[in-house]
C-alpha positions as CSV (number, residue, x, y, z in Angstrom):
1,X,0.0,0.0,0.0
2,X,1.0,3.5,-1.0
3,X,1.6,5.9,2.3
4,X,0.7,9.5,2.2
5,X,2.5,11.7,3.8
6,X,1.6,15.2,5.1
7,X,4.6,17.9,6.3
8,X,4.7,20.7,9.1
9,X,2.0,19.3,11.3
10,X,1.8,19.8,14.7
11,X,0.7,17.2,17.3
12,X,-1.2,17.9,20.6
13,X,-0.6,21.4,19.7
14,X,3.7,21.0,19.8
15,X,5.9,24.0,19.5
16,X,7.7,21.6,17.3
17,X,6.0,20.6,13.8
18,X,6.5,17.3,12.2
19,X,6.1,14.8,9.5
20,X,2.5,13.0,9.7
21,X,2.0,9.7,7.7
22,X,-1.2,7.5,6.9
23,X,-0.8,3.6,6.3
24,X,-3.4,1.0,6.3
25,X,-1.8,0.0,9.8
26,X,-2.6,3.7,11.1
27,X,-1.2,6.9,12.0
28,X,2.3,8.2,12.5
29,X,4.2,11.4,13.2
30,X,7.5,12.4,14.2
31,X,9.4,15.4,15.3
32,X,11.5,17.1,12.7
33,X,13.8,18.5,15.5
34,X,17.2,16.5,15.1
35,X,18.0,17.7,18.9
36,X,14.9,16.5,20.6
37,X,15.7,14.6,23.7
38,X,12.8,12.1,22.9
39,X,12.6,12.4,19.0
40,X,10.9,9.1,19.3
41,X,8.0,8.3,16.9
42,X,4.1,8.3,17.8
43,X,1.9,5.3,16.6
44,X,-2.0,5.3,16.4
45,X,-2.9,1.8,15.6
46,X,-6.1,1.6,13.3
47,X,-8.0,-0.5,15.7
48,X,-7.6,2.6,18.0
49,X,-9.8,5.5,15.6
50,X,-13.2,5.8,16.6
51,X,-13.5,9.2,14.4
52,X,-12.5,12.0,13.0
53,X,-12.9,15.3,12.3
54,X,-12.1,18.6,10.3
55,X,-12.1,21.9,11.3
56,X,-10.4,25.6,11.8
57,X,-7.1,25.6,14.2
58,X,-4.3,27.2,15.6
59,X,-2.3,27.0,12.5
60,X,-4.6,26.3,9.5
61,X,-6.5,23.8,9.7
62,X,-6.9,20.9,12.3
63,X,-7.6,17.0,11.8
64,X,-9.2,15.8,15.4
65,X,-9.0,11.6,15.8
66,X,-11.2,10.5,18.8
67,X,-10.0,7.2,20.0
68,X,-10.7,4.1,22.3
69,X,-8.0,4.6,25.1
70,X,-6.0,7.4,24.3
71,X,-7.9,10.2,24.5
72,X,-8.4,13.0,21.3
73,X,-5.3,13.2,19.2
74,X,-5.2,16.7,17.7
75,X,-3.2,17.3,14.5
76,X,-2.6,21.0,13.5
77,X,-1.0,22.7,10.5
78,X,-2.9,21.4,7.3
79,X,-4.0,23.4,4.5
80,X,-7.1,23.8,3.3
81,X,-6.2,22.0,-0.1
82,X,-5.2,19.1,1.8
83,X,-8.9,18.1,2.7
84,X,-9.8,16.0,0.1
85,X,-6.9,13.9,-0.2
86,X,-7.2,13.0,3.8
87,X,-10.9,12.2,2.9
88,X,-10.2,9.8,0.8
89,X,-6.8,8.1,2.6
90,X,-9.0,7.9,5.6
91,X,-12.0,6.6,3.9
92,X,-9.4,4.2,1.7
93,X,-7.2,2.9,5.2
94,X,-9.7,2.7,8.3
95,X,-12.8,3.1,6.3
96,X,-14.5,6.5,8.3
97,X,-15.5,9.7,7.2
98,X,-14.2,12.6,7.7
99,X,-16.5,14.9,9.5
100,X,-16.6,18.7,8.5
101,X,-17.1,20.9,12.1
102,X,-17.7,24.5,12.3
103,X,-17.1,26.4,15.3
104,X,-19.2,29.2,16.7
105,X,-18.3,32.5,16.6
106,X,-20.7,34.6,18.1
107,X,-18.7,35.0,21.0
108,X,-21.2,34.1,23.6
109,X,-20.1,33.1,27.5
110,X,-23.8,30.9,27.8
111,X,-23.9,27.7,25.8
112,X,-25.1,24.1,26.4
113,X,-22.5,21.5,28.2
114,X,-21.7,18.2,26.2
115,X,-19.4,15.6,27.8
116,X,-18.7,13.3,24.8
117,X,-16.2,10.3,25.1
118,X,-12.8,12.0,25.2
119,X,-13.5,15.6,25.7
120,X,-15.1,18.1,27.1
121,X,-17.9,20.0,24.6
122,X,-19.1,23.6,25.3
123,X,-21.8,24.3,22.6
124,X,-23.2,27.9,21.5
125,X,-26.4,27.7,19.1
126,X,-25.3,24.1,18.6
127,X,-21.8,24.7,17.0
128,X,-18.8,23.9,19.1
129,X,-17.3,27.1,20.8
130,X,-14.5,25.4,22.9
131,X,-13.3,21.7,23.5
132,X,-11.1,20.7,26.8
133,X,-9.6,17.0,26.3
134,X,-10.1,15.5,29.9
135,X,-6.1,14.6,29.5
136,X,-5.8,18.2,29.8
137,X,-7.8,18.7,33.4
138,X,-6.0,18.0,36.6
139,X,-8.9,18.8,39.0
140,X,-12.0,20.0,39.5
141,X,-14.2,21.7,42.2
142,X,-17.4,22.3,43.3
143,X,-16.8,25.9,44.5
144,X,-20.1,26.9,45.1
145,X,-23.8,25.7,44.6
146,X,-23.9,26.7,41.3
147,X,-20.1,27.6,40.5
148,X,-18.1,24.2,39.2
149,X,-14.1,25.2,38.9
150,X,-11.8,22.9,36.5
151,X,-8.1,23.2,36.5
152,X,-5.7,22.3,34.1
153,X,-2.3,20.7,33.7
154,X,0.2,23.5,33.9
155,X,3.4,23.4,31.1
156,X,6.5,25.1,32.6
157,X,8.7,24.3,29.5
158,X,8.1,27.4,27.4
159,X,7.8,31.2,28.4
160,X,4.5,33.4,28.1
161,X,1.1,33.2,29.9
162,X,-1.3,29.7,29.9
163,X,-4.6,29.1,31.3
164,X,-4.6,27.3,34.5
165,X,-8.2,27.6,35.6
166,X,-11.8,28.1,34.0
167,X,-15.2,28.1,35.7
168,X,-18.4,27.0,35.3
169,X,-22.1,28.5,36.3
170,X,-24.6,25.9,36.1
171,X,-27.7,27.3,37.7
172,X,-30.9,25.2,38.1
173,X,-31.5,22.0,39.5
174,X,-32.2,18.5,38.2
175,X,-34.5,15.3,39.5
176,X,-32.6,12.6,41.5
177,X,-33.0,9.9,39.3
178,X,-31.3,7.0,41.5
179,X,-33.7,8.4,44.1
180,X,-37.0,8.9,41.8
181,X,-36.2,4.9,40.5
182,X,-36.0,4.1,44.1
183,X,-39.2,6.1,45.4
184,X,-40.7,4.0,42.5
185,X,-40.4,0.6,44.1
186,X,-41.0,1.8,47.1
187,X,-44.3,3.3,46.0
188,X,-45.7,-0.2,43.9
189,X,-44.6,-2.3,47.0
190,X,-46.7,0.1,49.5
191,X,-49.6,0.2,46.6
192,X,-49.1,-3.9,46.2
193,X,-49.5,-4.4,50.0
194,X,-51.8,-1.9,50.2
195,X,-55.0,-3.9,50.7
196,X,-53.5,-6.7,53.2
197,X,-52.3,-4.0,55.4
198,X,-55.6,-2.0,55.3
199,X,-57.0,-5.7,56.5
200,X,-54.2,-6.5,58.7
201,X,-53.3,-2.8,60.2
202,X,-54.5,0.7,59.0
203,X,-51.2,2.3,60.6
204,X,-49.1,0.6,58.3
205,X,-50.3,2.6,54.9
206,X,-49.6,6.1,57.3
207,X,-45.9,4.6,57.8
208,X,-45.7,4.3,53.9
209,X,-46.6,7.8,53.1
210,X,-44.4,9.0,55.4
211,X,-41.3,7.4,54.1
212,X,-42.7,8.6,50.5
213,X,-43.1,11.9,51.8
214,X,-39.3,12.2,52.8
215,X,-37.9,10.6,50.1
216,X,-39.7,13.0,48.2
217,X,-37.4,15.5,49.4
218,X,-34.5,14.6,48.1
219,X,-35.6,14.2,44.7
220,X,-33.9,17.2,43.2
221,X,-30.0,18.2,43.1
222,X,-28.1,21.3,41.7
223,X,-27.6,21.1,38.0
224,X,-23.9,22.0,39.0
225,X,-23.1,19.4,41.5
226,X,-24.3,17.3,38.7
227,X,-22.6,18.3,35.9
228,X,-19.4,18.0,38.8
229,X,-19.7,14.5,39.1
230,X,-20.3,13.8,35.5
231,X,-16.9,15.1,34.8
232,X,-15.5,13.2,37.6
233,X,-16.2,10.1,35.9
234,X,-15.4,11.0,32.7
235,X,-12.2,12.6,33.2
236,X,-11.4,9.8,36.1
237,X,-10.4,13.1,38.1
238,X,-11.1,11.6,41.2
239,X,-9.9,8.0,40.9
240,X,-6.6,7.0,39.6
241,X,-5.3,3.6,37.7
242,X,-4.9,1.2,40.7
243,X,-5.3,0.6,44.1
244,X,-3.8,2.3,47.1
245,X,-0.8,1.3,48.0
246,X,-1.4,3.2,51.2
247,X,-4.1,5.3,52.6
248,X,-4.6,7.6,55.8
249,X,-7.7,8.4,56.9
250,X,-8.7,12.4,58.3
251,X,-5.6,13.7,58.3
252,X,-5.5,17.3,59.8
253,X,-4.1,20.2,57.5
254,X,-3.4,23.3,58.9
255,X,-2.8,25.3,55.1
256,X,-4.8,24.0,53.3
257,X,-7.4,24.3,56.4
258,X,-9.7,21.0,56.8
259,X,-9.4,17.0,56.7
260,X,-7.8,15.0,54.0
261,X,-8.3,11.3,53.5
262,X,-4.6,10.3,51.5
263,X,-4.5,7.8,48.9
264,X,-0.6,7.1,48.0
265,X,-0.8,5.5,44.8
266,X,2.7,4.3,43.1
267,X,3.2,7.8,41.1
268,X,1.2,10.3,42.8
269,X,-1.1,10.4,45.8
270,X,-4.9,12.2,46.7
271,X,-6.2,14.1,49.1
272,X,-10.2,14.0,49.2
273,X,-11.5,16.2,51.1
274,X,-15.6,17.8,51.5
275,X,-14.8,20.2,48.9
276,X,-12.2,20.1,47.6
277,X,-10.0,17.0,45.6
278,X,-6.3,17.3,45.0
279,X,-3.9,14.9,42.6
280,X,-0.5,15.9,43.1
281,X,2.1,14.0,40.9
282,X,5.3,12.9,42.9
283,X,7.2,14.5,40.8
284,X,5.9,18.0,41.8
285,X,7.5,16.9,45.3
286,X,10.5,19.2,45.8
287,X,11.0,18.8,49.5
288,X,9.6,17.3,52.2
289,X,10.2,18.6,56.4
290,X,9.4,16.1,59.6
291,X,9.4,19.2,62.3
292,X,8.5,18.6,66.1
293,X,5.9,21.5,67.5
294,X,7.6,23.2,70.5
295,X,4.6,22.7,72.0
296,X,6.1,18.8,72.9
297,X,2.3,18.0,71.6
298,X,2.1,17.9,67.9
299,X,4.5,16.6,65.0
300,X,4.5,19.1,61.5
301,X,5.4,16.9,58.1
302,X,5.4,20.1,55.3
303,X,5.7,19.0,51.8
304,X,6.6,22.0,49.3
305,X,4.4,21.6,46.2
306,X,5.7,23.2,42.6
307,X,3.4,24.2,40.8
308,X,1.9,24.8,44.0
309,X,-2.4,24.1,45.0
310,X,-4.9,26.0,44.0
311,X,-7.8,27.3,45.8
312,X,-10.0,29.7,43.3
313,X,-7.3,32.5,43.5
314,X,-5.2,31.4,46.7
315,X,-2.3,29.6,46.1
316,X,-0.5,27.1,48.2
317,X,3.2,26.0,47.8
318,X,3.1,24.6,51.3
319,X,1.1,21.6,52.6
320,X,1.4,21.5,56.2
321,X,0.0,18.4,58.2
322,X,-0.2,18.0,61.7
323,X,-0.4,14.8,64.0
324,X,-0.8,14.4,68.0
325,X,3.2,13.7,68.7
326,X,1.9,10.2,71.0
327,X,-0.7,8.9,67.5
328,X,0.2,5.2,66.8
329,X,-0.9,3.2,63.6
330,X,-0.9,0.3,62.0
331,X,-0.8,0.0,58.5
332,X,0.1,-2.9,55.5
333,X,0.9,-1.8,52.3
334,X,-1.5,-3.3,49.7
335,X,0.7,-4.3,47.3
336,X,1.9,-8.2,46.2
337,X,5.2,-9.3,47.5
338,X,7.0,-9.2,44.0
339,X,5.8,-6.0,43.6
340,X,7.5,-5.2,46.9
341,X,10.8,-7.3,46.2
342,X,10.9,-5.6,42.6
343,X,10.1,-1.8,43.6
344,X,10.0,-1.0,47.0
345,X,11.8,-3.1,49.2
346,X,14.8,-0.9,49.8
347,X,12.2,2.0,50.1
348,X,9.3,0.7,52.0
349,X,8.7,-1.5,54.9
350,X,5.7,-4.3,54.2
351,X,4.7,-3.1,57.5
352,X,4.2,-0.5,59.8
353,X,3.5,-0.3,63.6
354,X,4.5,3.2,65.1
355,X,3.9,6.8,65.4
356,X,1.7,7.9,62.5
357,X,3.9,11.0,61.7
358,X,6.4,8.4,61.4
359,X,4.7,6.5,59.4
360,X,3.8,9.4,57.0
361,X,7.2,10.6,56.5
362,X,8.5,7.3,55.7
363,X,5.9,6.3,53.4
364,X,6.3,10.2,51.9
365,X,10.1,9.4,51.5
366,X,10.2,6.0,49.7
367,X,7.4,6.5,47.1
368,X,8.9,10.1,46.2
369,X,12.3,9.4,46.4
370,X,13.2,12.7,47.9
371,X,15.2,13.6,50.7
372,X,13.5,13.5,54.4
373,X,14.6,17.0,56.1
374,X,15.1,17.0,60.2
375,X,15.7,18.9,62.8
376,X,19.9,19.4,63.0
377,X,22.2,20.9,65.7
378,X,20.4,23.7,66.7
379,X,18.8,23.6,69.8
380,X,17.1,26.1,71.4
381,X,17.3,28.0,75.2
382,X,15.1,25.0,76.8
383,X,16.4,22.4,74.6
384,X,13.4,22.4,71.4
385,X,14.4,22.3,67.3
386,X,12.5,25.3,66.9
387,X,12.3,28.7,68.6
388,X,8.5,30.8,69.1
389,X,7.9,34.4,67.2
390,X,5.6,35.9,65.2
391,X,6.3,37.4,61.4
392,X,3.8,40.6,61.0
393,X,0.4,39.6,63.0
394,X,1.1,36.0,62.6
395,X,2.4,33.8,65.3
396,X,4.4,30.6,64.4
397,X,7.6,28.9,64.8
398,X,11.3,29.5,63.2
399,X,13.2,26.1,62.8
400,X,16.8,27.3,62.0
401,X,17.9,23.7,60.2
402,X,21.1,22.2,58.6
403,X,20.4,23.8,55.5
404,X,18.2,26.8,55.6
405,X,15.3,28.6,57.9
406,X,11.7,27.6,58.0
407,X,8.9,29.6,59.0
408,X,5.2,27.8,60.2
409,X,3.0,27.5,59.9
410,X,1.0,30.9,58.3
411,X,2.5,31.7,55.6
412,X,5.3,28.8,55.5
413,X,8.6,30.4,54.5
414,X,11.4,28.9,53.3
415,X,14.9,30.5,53.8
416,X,18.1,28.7,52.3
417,X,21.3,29.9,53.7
418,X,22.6,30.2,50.2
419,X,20.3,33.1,49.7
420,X,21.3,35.3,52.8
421,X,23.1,38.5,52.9
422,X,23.5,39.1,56.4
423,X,21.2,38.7,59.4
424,X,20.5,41.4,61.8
425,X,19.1,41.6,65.5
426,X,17.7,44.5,66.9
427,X,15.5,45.2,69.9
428,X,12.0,45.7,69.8
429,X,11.2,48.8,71.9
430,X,11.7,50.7,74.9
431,X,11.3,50.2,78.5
432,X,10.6,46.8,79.8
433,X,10.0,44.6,77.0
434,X,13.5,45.5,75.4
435,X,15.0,43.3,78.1
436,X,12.7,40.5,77.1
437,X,12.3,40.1,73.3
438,X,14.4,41.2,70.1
439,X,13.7,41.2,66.1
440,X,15.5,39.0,64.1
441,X,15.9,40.2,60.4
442,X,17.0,38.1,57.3
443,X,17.9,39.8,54.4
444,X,17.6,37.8,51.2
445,X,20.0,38.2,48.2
446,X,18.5,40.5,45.8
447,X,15.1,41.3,47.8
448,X,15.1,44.8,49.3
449,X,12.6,43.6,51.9
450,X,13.9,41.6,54.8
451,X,12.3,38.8,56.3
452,X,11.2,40.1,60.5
453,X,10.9,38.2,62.7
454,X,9.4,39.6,65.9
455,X,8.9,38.6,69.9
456,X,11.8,36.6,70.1
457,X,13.1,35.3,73.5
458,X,16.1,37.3,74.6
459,X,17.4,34.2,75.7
460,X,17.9,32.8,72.4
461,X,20.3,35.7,70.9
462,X,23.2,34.3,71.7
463,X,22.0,30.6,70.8
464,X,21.7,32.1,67.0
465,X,24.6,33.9,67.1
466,X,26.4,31.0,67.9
467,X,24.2,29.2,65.2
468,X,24.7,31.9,62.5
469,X,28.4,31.8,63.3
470,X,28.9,28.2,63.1
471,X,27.2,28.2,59.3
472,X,29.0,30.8,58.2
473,X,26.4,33.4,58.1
474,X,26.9,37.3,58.6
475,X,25.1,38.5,61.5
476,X,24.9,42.2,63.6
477,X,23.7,42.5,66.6
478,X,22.2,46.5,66.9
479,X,22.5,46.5,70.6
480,X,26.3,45.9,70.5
481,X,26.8,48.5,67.7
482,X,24.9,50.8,69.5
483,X,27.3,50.3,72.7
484,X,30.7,50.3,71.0
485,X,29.6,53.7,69.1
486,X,28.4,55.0,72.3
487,X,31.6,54.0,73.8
488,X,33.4,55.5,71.2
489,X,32.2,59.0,71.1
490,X,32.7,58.9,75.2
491,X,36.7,58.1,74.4
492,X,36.5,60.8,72.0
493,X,34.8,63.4,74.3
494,X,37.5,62.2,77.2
495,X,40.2,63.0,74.5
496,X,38.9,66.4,73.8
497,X,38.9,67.7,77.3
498,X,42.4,66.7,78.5
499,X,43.2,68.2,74.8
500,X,41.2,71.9,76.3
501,X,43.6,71.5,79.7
502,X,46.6,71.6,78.0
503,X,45.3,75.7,76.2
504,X,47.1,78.7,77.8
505,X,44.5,81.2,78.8
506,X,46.3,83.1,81.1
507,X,46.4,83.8,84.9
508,X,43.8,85.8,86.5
509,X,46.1,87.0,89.6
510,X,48.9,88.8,87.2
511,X,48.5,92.4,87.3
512,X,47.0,93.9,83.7
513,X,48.7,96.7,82.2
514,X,46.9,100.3,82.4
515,X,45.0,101.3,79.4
516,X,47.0,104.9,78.4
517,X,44.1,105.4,76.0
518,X,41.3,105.7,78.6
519,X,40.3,108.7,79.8
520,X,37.5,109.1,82.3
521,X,35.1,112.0,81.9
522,X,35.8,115.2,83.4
523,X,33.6,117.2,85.6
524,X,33.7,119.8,83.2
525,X,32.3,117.3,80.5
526,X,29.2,116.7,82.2
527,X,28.9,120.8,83.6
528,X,29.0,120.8,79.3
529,X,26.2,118.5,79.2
530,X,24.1,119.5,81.7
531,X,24.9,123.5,82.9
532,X,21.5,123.8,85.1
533,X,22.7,120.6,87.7
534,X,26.3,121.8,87.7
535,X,26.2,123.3,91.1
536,X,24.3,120.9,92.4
537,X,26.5,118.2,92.0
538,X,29.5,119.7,93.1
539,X,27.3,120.5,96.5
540,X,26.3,116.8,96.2
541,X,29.8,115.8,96.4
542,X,30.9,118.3,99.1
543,X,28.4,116.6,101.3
544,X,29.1,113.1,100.5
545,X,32.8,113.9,101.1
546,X,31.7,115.5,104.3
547,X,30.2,111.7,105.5
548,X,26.7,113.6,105.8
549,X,24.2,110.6,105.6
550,X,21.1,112.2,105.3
551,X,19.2,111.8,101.8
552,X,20.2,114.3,99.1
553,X,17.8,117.5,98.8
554,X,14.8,117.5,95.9
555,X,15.8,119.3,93.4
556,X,13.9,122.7,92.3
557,X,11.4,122.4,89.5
558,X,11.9,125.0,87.0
């Protein structure tokens, strides 16, 4: 058989276009991209089409193949000349049509929902607008009573912006059917056994009714919460390939707030909670911290998440669970024993019989692969891995560790001591609670705003100073600044005094010489001045020279 072949196409909308061919055995492309790290071919067998379809796409034209078990294949890039000739090689090798589909463009937000066997369908006036392959969705939500939220896998390997969440408002509500079908049995047994129990006992009919009357009740349900678990199933967003290998039941989480159940499964794990339903791949795992409270009553295990959880527009790169320090349990992993002697063995016990925290972290540890994080050699005034303070209005705990600084529990901070400029401690006020508490403030690399920690035990400065020294970090303490300046300008101020008694500024016992040029007024200067008093004050002076002690006369008014 001749093969047709078919150049620049794009597949599962690839930055990277290709070669696609069509044989009677089925469909083929491959990356033309010499120095793709997995320039491997991709094979769609012919038993595997269901149908196809043609329509407008990113890049021309589009060729979509719905399949059996692998989900919508999208092909991109054609031409509009090119139409035909797939027509006829797909009606010629697999014997289907190919299906011309034309998308609405009116632009409306309302439509009509369609879940078809690989995709998601939203319809306007009965023309596609969008399509969402359920490969593509990575969780959903029921957000509100009439609000359903889906979120999508996220692609960090090229640059510009990407869509990473779309809602939903389904208003109305819809008839229970599992409950209408079930009201419907109920009803022809009461009406079947009506008449013996009218015979027999009139109460029994009342009892009938009543349990009619309340399962009428719960007849109806939300459109939304509906349409929620449709997608559920579809996309298999809440159930994953498998059973559990492990599972922990009401686990407390302190961000995200509420009660997980946790279903470890061998390449990621779920957490099902009331509202919300997580999948979080293993490999989005970057670290994971086993952290004793200070409290001596609970146990922390913090897994940082990237790309981090999703709560409408709150986002979480920390998940922070907490256990009672004393909680025991006893678990088996539910896997075969070549399973266990092939994978996990030097990962995983078979077993487990201890503190549940314990149990977590291990469990955390084997099926990730990553690197369990402890408390080290720090140590704090009475003896605890972590020390109490608050950052802003929040109160927590700072765990300085082998490695870098954590921050709990609202908001989790992480602080690697690769990152740090210098650390500073300063005291937090005046009067009575400087003597009690300081600040301690990190300051990152390239961040003009430090990290503050505030309320800090005054005991513990010189336990982190120790610390800080010991790792190599730079640290100033304000308070001894402040004292060897202070004791500085008090040296210099000392200096400058003995420097003043060393100045000659003569003695005030040596006679002074007489000044030649002044000349006292003479009598005859102030008879000048003032002629009318110029006997009288040469009388005035007689008598004072005379020792007379009476007052001097009034003079004469003119």
């Amino acid at each position: 058989m001749v093969n047709t072949d078919f150049e620049k196409i794009f597949l599962n909308q690839s930055k990277g276009s290709g070669r696609m061919r069509i044989a009677d055995s089925g469909l083929g492309w491959k990356s033309n991209a010499p120095s793709a790290t997995n320039n491997e071919p991709f094979l769609l067998p012919s038993e595997e089409i269901v149908a196809t379809q043609w329509s407008r796409g990113s890049r021309g034209y589009e060729l979509r193949v719905q399949t059996k078990n692998k989900g919508v294949v999208m092909l991109d890039g054609f031409d509009v000349e090119d139409f035909n000739q797939l027509k006829q090689e797909l009606q010629r090798n697999f014997h289907l049509s190919l299906d011309h589909r034309e998308h609405s463009l009116r632009g409306w937000n309302w439509g009509k929902n369609d879940l078809a066997r690989n995709e998601y369908i939203f319809n306007v006036n009965n023309k596609p607008a969008f399509e969402i392959p359920y490969s593509s969705i990575s969780n959903s939500n029921l957000t509100g009573k009439n609000e359903v939220a889906i979120e999508f896998d996220l692609d960090n390997s090229g640059p510009g912006d990407e869509l990473v969440e779309m809602r939903f408002y389904v208003p109305g509500t819809i008839e229970n059917e599992e409950k209408k079908e079930k009201n419907g049995v109920k009803v022809k047994e009461a009406n079947g056994e009506e008449g013996v129990k009218k015979e027999e006992n009139g109460e029994g009919v009342e009892d009938n009714e009543e349990e009619e009357e309340e399962d009428n009740g719960e007849e109806e349900k939300s459109a939304a919460s509906v349409f929620y678990e449709q997608l559920r199933d579809k996309a298999d967003i809440g159930q994953v390939a498998g059973e559990a290998i492990v599972s922990f039941s009401e686990v407390l989480f302190l961000t995200p707030r509420g009660r997980y159940d946790i279903d470890m499964y061998p390449s990621s794990l779920r957490l099902r909670g009331k509202t919300y339903d997580y999948k979080i791949q293993y490999k989005q795992i970057e670290r994971i911290f086993s952290l004793p409270k200070p409290d001596e009553s609970h146990h922390l295990v913090i897994l940082q998440i990237d790309p981090p959880l999703r709560q409408g527009q709150t986002r979480y790169p920390f998940l922070v669970l907490q256990f009672l320090k004393e909680e025991e349990t006893e678990v088996e992993l539910n896997i075969s024993e070549q399973d266990y002697n092939d994978k996990y063995k030097d990962r995983l016990h078979k077993t487990y019989d201890s503190l549940t925290h314990s149990v977590m972290s291990h469990c955390l540890r084997g099926l990730t692969e990553r690197r369990l994080i402890m408390p080290g050699s720090f140590k704090s005034s009475i003896g605890q891995p972590g020390i109490t303070c608050s950052l802003k209005a929040s109160e927590g705990y700072l765990y300085p560790l082998d490695r870098c600084f954590v921050f709990v529990t609202k908001p989790t901070i992480y602080i690697p001591f690769s990152e740090i400029s210098n650390i500073t401690m300063s005291r937090t006020g005046g009067g009575v609670t400087a003597s009690k508490t300081f600040d301690l403030e990190i300051h990152v690399r390239g961040s003009g705003q430090p990290h503050i920690f505030g309320s800090i035990d005054r005991a513990e400065q010189e336990t982190i100073e120790r610390f800080s020294a010991e790792k190599g970090i730079r640290i100033k303490n304000e308070e001894k600044i402040a004292k060897a300046r202070l004791a500085k300008a008090i040296n210099e101020a000392a200096n400058d005094d003995d420097d003043d008694d060393d100045v000659d500024m003569g003695s005030a016992g040596e006679e002074e010489s007489a000044d030649d040029d002044f000349h006292s007024g003479s009598d005859s200067d102030v008879a000048e001045e003032f002629d009318s008093d110029a006997s009288a004050s040469d009388s005035e002076e007689d008598e004072e020279a005379n020792g007379d002690d009476r007052p001097p006369k009034k003079k004469s008014k003119n």
